[in-house]
DRENVO-892097 format. One record per residue (C-alpha): x, y, z; residue in one letter; residue number from 1. Coordinates in nm, 4 decimals. Last residue first. Example, Ala and Ser with C-alpha at 12.3 -4.5 7.8 and 13.67 -1.06 7.14 Angstrom:
BEGIN
[atom [1.3670, -0.1060, 0.7140], S, 2]
[atom [1.2300, -0.4500, 0.7800], A, 1]
REM end
This chain:
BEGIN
[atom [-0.3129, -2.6869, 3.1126], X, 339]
[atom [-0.0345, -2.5345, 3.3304], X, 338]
[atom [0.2072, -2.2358, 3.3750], X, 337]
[atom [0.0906, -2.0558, 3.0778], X, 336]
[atom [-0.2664, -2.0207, 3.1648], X, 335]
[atom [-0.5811, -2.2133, 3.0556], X, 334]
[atom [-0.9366, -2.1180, 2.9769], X, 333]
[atom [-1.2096, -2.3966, 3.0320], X, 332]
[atom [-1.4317, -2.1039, 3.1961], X, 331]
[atom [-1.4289, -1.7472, 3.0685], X, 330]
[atom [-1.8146, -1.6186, 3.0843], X, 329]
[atom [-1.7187, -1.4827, 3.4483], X, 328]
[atom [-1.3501, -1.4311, 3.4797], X, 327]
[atom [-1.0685, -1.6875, 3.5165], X, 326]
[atom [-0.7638, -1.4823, 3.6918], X, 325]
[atom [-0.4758, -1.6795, 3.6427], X, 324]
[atom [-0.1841, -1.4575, 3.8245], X, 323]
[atom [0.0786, -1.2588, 3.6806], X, 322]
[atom [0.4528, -1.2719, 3.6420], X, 321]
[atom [0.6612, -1.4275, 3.3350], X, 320]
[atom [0.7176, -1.1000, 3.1947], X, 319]
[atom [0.6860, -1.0145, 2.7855], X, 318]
[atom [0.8818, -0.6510, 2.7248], X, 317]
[atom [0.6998, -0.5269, 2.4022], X, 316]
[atom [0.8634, -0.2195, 2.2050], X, 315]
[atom [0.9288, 0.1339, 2.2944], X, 314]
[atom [0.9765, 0.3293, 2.6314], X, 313]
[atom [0.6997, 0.4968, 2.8254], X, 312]
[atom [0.4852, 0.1877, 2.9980], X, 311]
[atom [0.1730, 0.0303, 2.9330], X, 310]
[atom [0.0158, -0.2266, 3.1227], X, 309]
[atom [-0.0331, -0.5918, 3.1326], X, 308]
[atom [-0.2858, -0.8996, 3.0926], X, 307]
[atom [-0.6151, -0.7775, 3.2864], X, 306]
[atom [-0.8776, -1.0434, 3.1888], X, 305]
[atom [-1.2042, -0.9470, 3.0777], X, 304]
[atom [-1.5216, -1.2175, 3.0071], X, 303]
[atom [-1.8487, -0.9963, 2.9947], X, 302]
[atom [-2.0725, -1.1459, 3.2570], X, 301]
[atom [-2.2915, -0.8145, 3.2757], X, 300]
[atom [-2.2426, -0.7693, 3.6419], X, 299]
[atom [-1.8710, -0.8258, 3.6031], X, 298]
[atom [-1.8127, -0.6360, 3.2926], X, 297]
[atom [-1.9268, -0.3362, 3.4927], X, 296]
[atom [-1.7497, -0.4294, 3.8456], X, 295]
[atom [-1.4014, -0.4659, 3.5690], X, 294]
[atom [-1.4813, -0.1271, 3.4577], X, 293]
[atom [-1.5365, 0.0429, 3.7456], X, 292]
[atom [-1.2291, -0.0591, 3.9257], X, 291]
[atom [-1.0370, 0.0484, 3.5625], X, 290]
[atom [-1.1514, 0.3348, 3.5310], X, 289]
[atom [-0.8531, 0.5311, 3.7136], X, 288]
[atom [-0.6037, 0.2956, 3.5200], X, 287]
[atom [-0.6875, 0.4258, 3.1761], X, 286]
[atom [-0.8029, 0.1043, 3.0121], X, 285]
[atom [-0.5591, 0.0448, 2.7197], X, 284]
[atom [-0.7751, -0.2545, 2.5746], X, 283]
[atom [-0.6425, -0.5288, 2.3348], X, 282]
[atom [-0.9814, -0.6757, 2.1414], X, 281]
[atom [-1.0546, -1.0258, 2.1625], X, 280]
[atom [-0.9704, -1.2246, 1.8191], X, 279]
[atom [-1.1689, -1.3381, 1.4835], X, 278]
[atom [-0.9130, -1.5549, 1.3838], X, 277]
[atom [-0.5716, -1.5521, 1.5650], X, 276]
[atom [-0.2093, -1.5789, 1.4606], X, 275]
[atom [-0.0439, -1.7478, 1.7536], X, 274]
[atom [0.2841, -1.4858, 1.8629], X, 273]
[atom [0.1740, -1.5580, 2.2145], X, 272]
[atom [0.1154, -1.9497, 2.1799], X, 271]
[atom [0.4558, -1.9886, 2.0270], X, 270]
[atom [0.6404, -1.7811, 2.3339], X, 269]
[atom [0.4869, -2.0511, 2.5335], X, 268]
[atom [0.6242, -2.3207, 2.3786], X, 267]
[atom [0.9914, -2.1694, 2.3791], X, 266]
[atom [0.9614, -2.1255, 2.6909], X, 265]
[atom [0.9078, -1.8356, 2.9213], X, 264]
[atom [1.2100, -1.8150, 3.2207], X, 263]
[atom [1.4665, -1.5731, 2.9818], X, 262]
[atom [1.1948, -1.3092, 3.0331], X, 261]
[atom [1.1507, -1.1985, 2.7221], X, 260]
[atom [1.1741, -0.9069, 2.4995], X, 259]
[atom [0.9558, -0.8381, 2.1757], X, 258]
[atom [1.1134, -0.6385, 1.8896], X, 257]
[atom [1.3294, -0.9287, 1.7455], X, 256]
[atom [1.0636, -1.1376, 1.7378], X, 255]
[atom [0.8121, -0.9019, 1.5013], X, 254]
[atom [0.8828, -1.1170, 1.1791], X, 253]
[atom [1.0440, -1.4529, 1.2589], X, 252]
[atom [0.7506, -1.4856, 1.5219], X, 251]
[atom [0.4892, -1.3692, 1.3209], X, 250]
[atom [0.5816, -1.5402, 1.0129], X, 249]
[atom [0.6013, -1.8707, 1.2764], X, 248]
[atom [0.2751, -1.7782, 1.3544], X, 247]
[atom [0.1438, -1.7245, 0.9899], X, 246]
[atom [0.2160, -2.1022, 0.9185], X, 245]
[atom [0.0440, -2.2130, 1.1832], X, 244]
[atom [0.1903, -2.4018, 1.4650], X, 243]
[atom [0.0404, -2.7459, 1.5068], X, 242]
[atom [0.3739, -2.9105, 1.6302], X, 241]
[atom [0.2290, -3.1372, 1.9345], X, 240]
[atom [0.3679, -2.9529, 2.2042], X, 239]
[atom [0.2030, -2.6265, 2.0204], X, 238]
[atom [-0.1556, -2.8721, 2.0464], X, 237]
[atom [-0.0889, -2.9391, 2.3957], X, 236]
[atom [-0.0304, -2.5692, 2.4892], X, 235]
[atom [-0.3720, -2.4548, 2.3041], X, 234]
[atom [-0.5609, -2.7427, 2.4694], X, 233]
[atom [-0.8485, -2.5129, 2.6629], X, 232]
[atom [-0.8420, -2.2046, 2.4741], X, 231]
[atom [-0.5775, -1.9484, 2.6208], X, 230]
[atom [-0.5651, -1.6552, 2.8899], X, 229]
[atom [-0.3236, -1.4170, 2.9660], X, 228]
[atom [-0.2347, -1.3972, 3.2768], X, 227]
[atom [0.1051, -1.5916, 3.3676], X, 226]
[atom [0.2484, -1.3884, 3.0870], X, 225]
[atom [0.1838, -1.0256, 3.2270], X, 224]
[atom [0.2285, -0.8181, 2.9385], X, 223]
[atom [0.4115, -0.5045, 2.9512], X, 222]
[atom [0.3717, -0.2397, 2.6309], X, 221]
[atom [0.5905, 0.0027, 2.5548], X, 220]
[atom [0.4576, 0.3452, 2.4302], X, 219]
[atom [0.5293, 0.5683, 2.0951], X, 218]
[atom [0.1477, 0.5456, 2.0388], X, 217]
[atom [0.1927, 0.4045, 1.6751], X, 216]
[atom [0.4706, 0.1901, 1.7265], X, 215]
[atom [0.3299, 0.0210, 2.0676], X, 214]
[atom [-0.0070, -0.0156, 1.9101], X, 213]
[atom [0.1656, -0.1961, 1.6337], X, 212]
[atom [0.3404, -0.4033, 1.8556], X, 211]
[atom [0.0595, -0.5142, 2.0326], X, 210]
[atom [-0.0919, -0.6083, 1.7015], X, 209]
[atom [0.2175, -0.8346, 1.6829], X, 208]
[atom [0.2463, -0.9614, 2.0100], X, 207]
[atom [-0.1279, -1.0461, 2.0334], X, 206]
[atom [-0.0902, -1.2310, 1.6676], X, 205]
[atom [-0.0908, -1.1175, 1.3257], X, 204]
[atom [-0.3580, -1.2494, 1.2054], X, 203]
[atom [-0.6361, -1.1280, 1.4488], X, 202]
[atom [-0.6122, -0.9572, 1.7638], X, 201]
[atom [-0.8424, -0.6777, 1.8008], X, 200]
[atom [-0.7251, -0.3253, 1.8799], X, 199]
[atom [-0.7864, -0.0232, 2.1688], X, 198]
[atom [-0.6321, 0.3196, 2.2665], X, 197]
[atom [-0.8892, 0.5529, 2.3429], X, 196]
[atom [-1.0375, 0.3852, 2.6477], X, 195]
[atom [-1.2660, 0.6038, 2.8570], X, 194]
[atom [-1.4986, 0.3838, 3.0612], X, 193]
[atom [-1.8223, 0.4422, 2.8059], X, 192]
[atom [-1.6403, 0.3543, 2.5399], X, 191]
[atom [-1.4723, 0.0483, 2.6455], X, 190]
[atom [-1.7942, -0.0948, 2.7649], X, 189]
[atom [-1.9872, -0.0299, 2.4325], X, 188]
[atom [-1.6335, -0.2639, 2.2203], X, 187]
[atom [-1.6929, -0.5234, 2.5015], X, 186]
[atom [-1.9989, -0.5305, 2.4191], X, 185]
[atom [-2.0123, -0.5886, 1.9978], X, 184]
[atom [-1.6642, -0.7907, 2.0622], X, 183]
[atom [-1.8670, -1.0796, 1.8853], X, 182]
[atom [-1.8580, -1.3722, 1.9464], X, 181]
[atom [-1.7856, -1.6688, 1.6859], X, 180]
[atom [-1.4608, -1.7036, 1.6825], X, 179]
[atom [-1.4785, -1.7435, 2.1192], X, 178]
[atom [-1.7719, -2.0329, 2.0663], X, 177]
[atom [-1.5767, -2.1955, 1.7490], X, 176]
[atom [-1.2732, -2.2130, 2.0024], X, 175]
[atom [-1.5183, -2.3872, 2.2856], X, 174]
[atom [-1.6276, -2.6370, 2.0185], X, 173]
[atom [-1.3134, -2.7005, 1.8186], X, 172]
[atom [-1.1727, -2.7844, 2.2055], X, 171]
[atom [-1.5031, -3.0039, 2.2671], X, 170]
[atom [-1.4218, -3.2257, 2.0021], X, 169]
[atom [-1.0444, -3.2852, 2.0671], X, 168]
[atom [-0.8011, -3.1639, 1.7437], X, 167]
[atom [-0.6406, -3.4859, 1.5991], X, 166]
[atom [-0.6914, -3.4302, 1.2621], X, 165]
[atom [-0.4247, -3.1978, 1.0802], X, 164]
[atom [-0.7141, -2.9564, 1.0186], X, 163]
[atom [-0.8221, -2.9692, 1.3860], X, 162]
[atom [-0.5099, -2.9154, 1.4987], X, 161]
[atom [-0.4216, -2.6090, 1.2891], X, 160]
[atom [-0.7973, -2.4841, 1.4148], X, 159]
[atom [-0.6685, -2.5051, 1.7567], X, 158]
[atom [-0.2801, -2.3438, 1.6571], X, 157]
[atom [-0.4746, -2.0678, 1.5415], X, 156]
[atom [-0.7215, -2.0392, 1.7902], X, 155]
[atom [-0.5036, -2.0139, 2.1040], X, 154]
[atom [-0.6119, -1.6888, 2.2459], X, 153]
[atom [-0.8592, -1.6223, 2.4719], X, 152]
[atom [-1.0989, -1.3505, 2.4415], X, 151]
[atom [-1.1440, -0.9903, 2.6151], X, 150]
[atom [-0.8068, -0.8577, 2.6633], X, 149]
[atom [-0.7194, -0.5266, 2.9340], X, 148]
[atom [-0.3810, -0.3482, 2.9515], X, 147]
[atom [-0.3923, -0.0837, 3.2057], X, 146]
[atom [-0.3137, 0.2730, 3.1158], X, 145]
[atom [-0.0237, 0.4380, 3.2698], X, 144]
[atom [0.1842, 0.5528, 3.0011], X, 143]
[atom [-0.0694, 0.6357, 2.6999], X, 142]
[atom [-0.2675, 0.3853, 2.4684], X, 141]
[atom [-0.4137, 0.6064, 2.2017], X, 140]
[atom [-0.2694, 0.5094, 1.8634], X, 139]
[atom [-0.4030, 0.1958, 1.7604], X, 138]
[atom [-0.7371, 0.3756, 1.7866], X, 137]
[atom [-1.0669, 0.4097, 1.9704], X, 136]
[atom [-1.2913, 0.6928, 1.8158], X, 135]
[atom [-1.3944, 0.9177, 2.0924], X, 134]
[atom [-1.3539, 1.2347, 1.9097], X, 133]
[atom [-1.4909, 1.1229, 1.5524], X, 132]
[atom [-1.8391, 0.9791, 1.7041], X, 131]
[atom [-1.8562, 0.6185, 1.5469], X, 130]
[atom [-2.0322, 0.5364, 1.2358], X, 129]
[atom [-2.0100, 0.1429, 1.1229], X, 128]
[atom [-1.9916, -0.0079, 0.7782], X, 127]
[atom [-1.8955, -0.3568, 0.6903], X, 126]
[atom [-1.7492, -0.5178, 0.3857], X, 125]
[atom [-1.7800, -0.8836, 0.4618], X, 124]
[atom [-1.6083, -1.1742, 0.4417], X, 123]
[atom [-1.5724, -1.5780, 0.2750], X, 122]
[atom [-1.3186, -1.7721, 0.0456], X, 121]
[atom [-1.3955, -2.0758, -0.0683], X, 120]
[atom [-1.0937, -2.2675, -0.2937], X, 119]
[atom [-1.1066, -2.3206, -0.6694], X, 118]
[atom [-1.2310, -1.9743, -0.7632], X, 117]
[atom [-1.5653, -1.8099, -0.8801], X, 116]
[atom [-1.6668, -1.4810, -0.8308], X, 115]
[atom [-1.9440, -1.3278, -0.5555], X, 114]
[atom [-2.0536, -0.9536, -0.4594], X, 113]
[atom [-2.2271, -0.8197, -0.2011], X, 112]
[atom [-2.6079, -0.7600, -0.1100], X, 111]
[atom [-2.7158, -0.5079, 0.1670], X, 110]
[atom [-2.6917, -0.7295, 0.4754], X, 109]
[atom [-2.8264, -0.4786, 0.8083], X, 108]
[atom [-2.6841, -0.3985, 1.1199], X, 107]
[atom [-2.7556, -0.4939, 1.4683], X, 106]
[atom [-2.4792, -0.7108, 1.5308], X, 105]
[atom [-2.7257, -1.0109, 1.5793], X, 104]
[atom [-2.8313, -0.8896, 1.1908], X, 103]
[atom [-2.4363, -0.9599, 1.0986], X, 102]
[atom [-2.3922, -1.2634, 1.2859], X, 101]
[atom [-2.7347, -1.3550, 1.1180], X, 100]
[atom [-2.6408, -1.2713, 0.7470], X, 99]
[atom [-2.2775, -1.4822, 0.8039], X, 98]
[atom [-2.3939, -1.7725, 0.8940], X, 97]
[atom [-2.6884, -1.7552, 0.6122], X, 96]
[atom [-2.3911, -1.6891, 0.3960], X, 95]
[atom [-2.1754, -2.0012, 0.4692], X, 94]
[atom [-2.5147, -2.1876, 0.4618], X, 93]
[atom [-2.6039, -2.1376, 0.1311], X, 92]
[atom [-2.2717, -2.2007, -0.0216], X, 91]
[atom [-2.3342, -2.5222, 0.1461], X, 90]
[atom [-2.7156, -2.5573, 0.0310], X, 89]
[atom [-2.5731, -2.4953, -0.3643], X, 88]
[atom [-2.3034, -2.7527, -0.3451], X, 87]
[atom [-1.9622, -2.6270, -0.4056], X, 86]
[atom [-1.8437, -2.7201, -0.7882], X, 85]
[atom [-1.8243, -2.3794, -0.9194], X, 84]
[atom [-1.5611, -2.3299, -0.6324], X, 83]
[atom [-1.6663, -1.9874, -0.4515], X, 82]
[atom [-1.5486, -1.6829, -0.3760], X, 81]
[atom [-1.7282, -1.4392, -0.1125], X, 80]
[atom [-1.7303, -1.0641, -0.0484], X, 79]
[atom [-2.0893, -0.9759, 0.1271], X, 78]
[atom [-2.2143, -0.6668, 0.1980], X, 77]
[atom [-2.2414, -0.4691, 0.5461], X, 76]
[atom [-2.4573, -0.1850, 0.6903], X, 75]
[atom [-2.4638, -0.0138, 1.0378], X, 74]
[atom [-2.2032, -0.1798, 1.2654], X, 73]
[atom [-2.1408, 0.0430, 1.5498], X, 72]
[atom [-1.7871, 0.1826, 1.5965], X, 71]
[atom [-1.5423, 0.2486, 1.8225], X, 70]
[atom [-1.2436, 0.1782, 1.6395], X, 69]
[atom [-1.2108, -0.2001, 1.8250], X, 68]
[atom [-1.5642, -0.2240, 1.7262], X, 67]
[atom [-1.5187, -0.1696, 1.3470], X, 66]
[atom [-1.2616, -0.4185, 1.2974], X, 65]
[atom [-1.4597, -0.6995, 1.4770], X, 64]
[atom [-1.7009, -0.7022, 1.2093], X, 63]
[atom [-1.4526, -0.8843, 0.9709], X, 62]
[atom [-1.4308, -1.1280, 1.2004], X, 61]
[atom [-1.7998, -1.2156, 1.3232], X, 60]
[atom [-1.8504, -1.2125, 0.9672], X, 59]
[atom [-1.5732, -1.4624, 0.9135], X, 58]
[atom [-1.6842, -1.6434, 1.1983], X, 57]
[atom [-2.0614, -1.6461, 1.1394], X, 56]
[atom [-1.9776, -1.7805, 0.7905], X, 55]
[atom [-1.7465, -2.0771, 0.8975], X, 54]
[atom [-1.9764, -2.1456, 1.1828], X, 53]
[atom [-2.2018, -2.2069, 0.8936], X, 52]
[atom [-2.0102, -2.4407, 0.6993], X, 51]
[atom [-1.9218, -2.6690, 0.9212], X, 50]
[atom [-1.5340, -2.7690, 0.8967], X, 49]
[atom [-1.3543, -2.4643, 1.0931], X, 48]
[atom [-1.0758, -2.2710, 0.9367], X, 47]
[atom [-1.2245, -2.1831, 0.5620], X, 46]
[atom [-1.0460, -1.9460, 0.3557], X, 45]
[atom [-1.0439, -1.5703, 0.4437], X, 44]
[atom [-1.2317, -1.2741, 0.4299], X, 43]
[atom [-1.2093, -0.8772, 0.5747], X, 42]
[atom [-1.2864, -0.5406, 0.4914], X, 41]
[atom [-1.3389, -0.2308, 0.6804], X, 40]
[atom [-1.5672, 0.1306, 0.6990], X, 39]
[atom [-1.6117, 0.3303, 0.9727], X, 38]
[atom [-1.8222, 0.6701, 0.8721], X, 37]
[atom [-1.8018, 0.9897, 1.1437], X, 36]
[atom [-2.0317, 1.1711, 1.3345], X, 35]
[atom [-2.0216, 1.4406, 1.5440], X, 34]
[atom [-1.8065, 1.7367, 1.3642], X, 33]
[atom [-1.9736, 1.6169, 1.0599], X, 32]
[atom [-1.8873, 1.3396, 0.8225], X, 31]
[atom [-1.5503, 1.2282, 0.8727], X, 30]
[atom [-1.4039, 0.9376, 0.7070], X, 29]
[atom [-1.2256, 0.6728, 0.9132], X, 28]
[atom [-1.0729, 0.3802, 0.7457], X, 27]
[atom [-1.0189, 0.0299, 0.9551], X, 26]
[atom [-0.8038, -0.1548, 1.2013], X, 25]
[atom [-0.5285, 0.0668, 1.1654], X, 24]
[atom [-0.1865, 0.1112, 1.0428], X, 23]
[atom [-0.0251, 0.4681, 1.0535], X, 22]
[atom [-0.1086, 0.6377, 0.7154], X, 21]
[atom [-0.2812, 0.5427, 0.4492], X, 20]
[atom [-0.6415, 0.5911, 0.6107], X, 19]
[atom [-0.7944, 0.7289, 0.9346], X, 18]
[atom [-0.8795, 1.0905, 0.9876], X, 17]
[atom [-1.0108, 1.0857, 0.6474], X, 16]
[atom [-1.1882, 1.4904, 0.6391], X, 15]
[atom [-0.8964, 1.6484, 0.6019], X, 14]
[atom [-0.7696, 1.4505, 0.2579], X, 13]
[atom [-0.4914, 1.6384, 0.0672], X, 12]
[atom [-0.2863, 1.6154, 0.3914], X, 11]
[atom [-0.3785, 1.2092, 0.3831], X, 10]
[atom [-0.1563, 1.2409, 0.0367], X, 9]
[atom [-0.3685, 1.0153, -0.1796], X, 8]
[atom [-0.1384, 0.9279, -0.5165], X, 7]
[atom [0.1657, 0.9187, -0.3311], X, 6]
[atom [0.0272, 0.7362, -0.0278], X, 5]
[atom [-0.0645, 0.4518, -0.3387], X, 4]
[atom [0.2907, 0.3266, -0.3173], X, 3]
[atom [0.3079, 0.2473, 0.0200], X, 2]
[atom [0.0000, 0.0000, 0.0000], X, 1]
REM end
């Protein structure tokens, strides 16, 4: 995309306060001083075998940009490519997932577009408005806020598993729950406690969208390894070599800007570069909300888990401190120091 800041100079642009520039998890065009469009794109090949949990996760996916900006889902269109030979009723059912993920997220299916090609690929364009000065970005974290995650990681190497065959039955289960949700309340909770720095973890990992924040808000970020959550198997599955290609990109890639405690393994530092699909959002709560935040998420069984902080400095310094801390609506999760 470098090449194409030449043609659309964001100083040429006033009104897109989110674009070419630093990376983000979707475009931001202004349309008054109170309202502003949110618009994203997202689809991928198949990761789970059924094909309508395939739909509501890609949906569920591609929606997820527009919450970690801030925004509520308005409008969305299918962007699918199918194999001329797919049965009709499967085709079918891939986009029926994917209309009711996008009606549960309040917004409305508008039509879409659909080629042919020799393996399925599924998404959405979707369009949120948010309210330009309290749109959540990559940028915002600030010294002193409190890192905060709302889904456990571990699909990727989960979904590896289950594509190599040997992936238990009620693992694919709990991860198809997590891909499936949407971050529709945590996204309304983050808003109304103050957080202006916020992402969701997708492809590239929680250390690599972490880094990204990190970049963009000139900040270091501090995770807590002993408290960040993962699906139910995730360690067993790395032991068993189901790393995904894309998280040993990630590792190879952003590696050299994440520090370690020389006491995490070499296991463990797989599961937190894991590529994700359809992720939690990363949170920078300012601390002073963040009592009131976890007693809100509490009472509406909203699964948070505080994983870190952020510091001034640069980069991602990975500790192995922190305590398991299972939260209501997270049960089956494990920790880094045990299944």
């Amino acid at each position: 995309m470098r090449p194409l800041q030449a043609l659309f100079r964001p100083e040429e642009y006033p009104e897109l306060l989110v674009g070419l520039g630093a990376p983000d998890d979707a475009a931001v065009w202004r349309l008054s001083a109170d309202q502003a469009v949110v618009v994203t794109t997202d689809f991928f090949t198949p990761v789970v075998d059924g094909a309508y949990d395939y739909g509501a996760i890609a949906a569920a996916n591609a929606l997820s940009d527009l919450y970690a900006m801030g925004a509520r889902p308005i409008l969305a269109l299918n962007v699918a490519a199918m194999p001329p030979d797919l049965p009709v009723d499967l085709i079918g059912e891939i986009f029926r997932g994917g209309a009711e993920k996008v009606r549960q997220a309040g917004a409305v299916l508008a039509g879409g577009h659909t080629v042919q090609d020799q393996e399925p690929k599924f998404g959405l364009v979707a369009v949120g408005l948010a309210a330009p000065d309290r749109l959540m970005t990559k940028g915002g974290a600030r010294p002193g806020d409190v890192l905060v995650l709302t889904k456990p990681l571990g699909t990727g190497v989960t979904t590896t598993a289950l594509k190599r065959g040997i992936a238990e039955p009620e693992h694919i289960d709990q991860a198809i729950g997590w891909m499936s949700r949407l971050n529709a309340d945590a996204s309304a909770l983050a808003l109304e406690h103050g957080v202006r720095g916020a992402t969701d973890i997708t492809g590239y990992g929680m250390l690599g969208h972490g880094l990204e924040m990190a970049e963009a808000s000139g900040v270091r970020l501090v995770l807590q390894a002993r408290a960040i959550p993962f699906l139910a198997g995730a360690r067993a599955y790395v032991h068993a070599g189901c790393i995904p290609g894309g998280s040993a990109d990630n590792q190879v890639y952003f590696g050299p800007r994440v520090r370690f405690d020389p006491s995490i393994d070499e296991y463990s530092r797989s599961l937190l570069f894991d590529a994700q699909t359809s992720g939690g959002l990363l949170l920078c709560l300012p601390a002073n909300s963040q009592r009131a935040f976890l007693s809100a998420a509490a009472e509406r069984e909203l699964p948070v888990w505080v994983v870190g902080s952020v510091e001034p400095g640069e980069g991602i310094e990975v500790r192995d401190t922190g305590s398991p801390s299972p939260p209501a609506g997270g049960e089956g999760c494990m920790f880094l120091n045990g299944d």
